[in-house]
C-alpha distance (Angstrom), angle and dihedral (degrees) to the residues before:
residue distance angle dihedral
X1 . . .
X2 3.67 . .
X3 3.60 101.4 .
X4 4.08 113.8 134.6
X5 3.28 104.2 -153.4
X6 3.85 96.8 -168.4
X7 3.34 99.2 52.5
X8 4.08 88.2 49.8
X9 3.97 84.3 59.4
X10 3.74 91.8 52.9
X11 3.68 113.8 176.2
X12 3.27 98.4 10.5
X13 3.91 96.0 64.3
X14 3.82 87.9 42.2
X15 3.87 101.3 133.4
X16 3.93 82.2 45.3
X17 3.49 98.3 58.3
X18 4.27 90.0 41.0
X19 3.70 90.3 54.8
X20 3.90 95.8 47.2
X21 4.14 93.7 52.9
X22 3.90 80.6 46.5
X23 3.82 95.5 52.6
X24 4.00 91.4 41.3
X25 3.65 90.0 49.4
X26 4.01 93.5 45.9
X27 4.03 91.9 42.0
X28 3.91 84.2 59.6
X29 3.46 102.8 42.6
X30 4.14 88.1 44.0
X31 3.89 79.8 44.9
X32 4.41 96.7 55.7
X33 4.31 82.8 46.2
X34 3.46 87.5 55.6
X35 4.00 96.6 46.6
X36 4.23 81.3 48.5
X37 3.06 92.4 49.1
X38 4.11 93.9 -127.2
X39 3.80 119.5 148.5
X40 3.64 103.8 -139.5
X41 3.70 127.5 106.8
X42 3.95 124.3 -129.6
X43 3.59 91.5 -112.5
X44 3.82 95.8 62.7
X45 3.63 90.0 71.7
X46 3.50 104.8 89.1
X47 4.20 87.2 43.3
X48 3.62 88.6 55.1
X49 3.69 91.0 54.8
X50 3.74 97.4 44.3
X51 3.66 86.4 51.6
X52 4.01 105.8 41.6
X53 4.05 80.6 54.7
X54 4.02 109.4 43.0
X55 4.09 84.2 29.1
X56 4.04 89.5 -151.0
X57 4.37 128.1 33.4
X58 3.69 144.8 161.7
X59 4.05 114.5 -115.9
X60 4.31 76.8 -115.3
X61 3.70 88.4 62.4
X62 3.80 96.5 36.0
X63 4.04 88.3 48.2
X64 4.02 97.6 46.3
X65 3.77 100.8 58.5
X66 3.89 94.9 45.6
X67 4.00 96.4 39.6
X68 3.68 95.2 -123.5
X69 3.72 128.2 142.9
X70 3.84 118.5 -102.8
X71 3.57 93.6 -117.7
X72 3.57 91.4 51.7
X73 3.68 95.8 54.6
X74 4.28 85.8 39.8
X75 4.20 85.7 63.1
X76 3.71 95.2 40.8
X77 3.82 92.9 53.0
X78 3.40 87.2 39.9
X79 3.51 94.4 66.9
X80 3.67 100.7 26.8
X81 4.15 71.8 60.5
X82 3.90 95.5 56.4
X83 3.58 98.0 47.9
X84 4.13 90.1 48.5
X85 3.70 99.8 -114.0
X86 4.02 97.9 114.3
X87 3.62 121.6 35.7
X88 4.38 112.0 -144.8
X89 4.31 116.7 -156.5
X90 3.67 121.7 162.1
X91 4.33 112.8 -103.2
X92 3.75 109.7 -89.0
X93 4.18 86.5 -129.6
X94 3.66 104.3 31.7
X95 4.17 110.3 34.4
X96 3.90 88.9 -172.9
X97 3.88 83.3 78.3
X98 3.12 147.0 80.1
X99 4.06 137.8 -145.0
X100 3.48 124.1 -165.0
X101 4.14 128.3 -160.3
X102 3.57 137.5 176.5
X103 3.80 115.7 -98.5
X104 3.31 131.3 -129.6
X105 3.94 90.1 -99.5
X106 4.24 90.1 48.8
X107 4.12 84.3 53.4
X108 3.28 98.8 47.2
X109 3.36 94.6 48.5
X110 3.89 100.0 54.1
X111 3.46 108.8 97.4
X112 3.65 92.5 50.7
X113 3.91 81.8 55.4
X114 3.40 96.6 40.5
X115 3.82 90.9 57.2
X116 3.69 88.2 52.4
X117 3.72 96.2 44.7
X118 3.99 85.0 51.9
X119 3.81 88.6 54.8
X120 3.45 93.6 44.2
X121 3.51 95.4 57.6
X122 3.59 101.4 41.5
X123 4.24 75.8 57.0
X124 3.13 85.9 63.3
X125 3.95 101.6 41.4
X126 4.05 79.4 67.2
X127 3.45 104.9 47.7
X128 4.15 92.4 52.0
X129 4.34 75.4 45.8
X130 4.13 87.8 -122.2
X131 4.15 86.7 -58.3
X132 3.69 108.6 127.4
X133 3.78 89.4 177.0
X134 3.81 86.5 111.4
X135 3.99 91.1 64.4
X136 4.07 90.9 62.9
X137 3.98 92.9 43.4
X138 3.98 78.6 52.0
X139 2.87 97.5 47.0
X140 4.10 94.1 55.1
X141 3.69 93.5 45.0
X142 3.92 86.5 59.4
X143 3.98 95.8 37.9
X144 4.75 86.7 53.3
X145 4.16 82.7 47.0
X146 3.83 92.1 53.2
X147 3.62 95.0 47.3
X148 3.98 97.0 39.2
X149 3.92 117.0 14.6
X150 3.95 119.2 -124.5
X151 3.94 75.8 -129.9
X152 3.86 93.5 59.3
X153 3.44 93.3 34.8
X154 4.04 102.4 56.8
X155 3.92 91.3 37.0
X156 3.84 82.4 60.9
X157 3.68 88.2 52.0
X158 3.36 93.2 45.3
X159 3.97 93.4 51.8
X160 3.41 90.0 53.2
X161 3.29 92.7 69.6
X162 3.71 109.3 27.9
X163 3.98 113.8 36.8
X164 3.32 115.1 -151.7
């Protein structure tokens, strides 16, 4: 049976099909760690970057500039923390929070990731066949959610349809 049942729906299972590319592209990339034997999960990545360029941030300024939730970024750091990559002391001005670094292990280990990172997205360059077009309709998607929540929006649908 080779029927694909979320692709049939189309549009309507949308943040279906998003979230399985996602997970096939993160079980790979979690896969290739595993086969080099490095430690780190594929959702580091974009803490690791944050990091190696503003050297020292809060998990509020980590959070902010990728959209995630605080409590996300607080069990991400937390174990990016247990296996020694980020180091966690309270703010010198404000002990209610916390900044995060790279260790010595996490910088040491960059240009191996780096190099991987580099492969990774030229991966990626060939799935989307060197057409970035996606990025921008992205991009738009996200933009119409900020100004009007998928929330607000499909309870006005809903409305519509059933009063209350």
């Amino acid at each position: 049976m080779n029927q694909d049942f979320i692709k049939e729906l189309g549009y309507k299972a949308l943040d279906s099909r998003l979230k399985r590319i996602s997970d096939r592209m993160s079980h790979d990339v979690r896969k290739f760690y595993k086969e080099m034997n490095i430690d780190v999960e594929p959702n580091w990545y974009l803490v690791f970057m944050l990091l190696q360029k503003n050297r020292e941030m809060s998990i509020v300024d980590i959070a902010e500039p990728l959209g995630y939730s605080h409590p996300s970024v607080v069990a991400i750091v937390k174990k990016m923390a247990e296996k020694d990559y980020l180091a966690i002391k309270k703010d010198r001005t404000d002990k209610r929070k916390q900044m995060v670094s790279l260790t010595e292990k996490a910088v040491k280990m960059l240009p191996q990731l780096e190099q991987i990172w580099d492969s990774c997205e030229k991966a990626i360059l060939q799935v989307l066949s060197d057409d970035l077009g996606i990025l921008a309709y992205l991009d738009s998607i996200d933009s119409r959610l900020k100004d009007d929540s998928f929330h607000d929006r499909f309870k006005k649908e809903y409305l519509k349809t059933n009063i209350v």
